[in-house]
C-alpha positions as CSV (number, residue, x, y, z in Angstrom):
1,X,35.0,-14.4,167.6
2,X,37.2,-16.9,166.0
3,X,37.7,-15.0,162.9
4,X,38.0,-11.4,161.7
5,X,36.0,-10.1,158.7
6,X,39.2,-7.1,157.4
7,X,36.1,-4.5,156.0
8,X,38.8,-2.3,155.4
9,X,39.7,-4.1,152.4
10,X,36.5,-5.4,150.9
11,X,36.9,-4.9,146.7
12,X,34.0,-4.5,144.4
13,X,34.8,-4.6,140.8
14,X,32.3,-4.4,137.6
15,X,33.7,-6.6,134.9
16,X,32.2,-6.4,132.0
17,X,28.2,-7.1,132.6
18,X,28.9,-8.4,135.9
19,X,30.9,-7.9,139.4
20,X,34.1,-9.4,141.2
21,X,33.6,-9.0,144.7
22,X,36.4,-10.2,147.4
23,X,36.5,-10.4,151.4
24,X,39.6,-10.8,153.3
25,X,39.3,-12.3,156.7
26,X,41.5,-13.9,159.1
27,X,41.7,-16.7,160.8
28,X,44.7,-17.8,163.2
29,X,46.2,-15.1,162.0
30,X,46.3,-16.3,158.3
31,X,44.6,-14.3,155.5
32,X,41.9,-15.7,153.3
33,X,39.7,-14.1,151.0
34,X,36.4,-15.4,150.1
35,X,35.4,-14.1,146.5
36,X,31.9,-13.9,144.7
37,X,32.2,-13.9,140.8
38,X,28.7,-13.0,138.9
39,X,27.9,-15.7,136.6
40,X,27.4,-12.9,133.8
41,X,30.8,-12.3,133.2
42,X,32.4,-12.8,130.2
43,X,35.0,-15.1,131.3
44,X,35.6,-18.9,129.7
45,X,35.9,-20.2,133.5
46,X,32.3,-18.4,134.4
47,X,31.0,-19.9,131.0
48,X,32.0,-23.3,131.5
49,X,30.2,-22.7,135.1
50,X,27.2,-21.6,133.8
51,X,26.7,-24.4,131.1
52,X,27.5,-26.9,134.0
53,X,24.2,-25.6,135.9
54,X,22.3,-25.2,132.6
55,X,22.8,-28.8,131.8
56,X,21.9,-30.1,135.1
57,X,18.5,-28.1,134.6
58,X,17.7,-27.1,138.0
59,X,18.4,-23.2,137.6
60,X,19.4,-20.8,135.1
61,X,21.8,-18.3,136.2
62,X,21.7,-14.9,135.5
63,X,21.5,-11.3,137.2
64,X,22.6,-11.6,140.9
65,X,23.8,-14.9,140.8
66,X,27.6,-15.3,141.9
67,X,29.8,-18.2,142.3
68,X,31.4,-18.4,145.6
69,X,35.2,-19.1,146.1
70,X,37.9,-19.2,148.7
71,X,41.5,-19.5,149.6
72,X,44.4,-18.4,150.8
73,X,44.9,-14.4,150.1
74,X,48.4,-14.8,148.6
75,X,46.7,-17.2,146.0
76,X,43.8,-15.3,145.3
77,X,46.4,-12.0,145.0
78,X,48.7,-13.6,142.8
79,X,45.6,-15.3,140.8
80,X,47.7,-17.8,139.5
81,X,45.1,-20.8,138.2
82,X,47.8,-23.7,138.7
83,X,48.2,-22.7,142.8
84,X,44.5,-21.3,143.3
85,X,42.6,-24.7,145.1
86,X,45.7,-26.7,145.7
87,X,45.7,-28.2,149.2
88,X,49.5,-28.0,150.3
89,X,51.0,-32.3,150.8
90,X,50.9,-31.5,154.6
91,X,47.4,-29.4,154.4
92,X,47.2,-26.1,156.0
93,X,47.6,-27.3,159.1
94,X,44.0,-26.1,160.5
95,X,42.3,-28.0,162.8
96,X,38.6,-29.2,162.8
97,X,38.1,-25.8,164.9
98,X,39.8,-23.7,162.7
99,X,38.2,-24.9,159.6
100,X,34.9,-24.6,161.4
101,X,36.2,-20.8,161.7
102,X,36.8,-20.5,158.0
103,X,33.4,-21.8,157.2
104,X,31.8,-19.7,159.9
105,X,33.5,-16.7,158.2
106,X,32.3,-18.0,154.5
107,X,29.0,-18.0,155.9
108,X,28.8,-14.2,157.0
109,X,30.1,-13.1,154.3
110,X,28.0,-14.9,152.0
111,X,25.5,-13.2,154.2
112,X,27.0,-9.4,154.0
113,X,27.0,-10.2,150.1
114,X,23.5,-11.2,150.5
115,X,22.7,-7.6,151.4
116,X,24.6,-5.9,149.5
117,X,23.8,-7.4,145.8
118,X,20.5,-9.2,146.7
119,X,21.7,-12.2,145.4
120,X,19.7,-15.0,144.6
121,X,22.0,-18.0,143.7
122,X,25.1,-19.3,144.7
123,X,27.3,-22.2,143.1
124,X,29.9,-23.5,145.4
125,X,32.5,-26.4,145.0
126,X,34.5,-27.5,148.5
127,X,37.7,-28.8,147.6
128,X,37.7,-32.2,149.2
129,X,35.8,-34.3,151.0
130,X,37.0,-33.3,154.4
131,X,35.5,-29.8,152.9
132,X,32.0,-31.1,152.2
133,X,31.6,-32.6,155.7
134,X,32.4,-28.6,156.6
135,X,30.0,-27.7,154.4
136,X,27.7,-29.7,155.8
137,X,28.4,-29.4,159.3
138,X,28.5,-25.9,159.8
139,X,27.6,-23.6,156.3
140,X,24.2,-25.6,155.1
141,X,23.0,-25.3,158.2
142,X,23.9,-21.4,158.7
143,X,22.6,-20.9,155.2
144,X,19.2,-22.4,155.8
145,X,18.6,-20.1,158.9
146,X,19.5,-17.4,156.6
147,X,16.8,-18.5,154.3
148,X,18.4,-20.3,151.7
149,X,18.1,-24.2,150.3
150,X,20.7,-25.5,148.6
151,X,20.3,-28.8,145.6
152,X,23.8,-31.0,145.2
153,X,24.5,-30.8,142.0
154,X,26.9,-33.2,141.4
155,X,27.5,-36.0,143.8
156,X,29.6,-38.6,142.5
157,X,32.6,-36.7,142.4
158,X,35.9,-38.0,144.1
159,X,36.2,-34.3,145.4
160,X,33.5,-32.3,147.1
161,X,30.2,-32.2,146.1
162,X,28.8,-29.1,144.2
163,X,25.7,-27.3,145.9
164,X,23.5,-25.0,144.7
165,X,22.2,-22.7,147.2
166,X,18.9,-20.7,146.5
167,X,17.8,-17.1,148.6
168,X,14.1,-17.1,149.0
169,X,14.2,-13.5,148.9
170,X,10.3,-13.2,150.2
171,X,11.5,-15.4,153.1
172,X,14.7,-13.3,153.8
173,X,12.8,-9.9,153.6
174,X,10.0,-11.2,155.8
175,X,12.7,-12.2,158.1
176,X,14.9,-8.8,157.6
C-alpha cells in the first residue's frame, strides 16, 4: 500500500449540533489529514457552504452530511485560514503517483467515515484543476463502486470544480 491510514490518531469532535472528524495519513512519508466537517455546525464558513448548495437546489443538507477537506497536517494543526489550501510556488513536489496515493487515501477514508456516521452527502472542492483530473481519475470512480453518485456543482470555476457526492444508502447496505 502506497499510503498509511495513522488510526492511532483519528479525532472525533461534537461541535455544537454537529461533528469535526479528522484522519491523518501518510504518504511518502508526509502527513496529511483529510477532515469531514458536518454541515450543521454553527460556523460562518459551514453557513456560507450550506447556502451555496441550497441555492444551486439539488440537495439540502442536513443531519449526516459533512464537507470533506484535506491538506497538509501542519496546516490543518495550526488551522490558520490564510495557509489552509495554498499550493506552495514549487507545488508539493508529488508526482502523478503520489497524488494518485493521496486520492486513494481520501477515498478510504471517506469510506471508513461512511461507516462510522452513515453519511449521506458529501461536498468537496479540489483545489486546482490538476486536482479535478484526480478527482476524476481516481476518487469518482472509487466513490461510485462504493455506491455513491456525485452532481458538479459549479463548473465554471478557474479552480476545481465542486461535486456533490450522494450515498445511496439502500445500495450500500445491500452491498454491505
Amino acid at each position: 500500500m502506497a499510503y498509511i491510514i495513522d488510526h492511532e490518531n483519528i479525532d472525533i469532535r461534537s461541535l455544537g449540533h454537529g461533528v469535526i472528524a479528522s484522519y491523518p495519513f501518510i504518504v511518502l512519508d508526509t502527513r496529511y489529514t483529510c477532515w469531514f466537517t458536518e454541515l450543521t455546525i454553527d460556523l460562518e464558513s459551514v453557513e456560507d457552504t450550506v447556502r451555496e448548495i441550497e441555492e444551486d437546489g439539488v440537495y439540502e443538507p442536513g443531519l449526516n452530511t459533512f464537507k470533506v477537506d484535506f491538506d497538509l497536517e501542519v496546516n490543518f494543526l495550526t488551522y490558520d485560514e490564510d495557509q489552509l489550501f495554498i499550493i506552495p510556488e514549487n507545488g508539493y513536489g508529488n508526482g502523478i503517483a503520489s497524488m494518485r496515493d493521496i486520492t486513494s487515501a481520501v477515498t478510504e477514508i471517506i469510506q471508513i467515515h461512511q461507516e462510522a456516521f452513515d453519511c449521506i452527502f458529501y461536498f468537496a472542492e479540489p483545489a486546482t484543476r490538476q486536482h479535478d483530473l484526480l478527482y476524476r481519475r481516481n476518487v469518482i470512480p472509487q466513490l461510485e463502486e462504493s455506491g455513491y453518485s456525485y452532481y458538479v456543482l459549479d463548473e465554471n470555476r478557474n479552480e476545481g470544480n465542486t461535486y456533490i457526492f450522494l450515498k445511496d444508502l439502500e445500495e450500500g447496505e445491500a452491498h454491505g
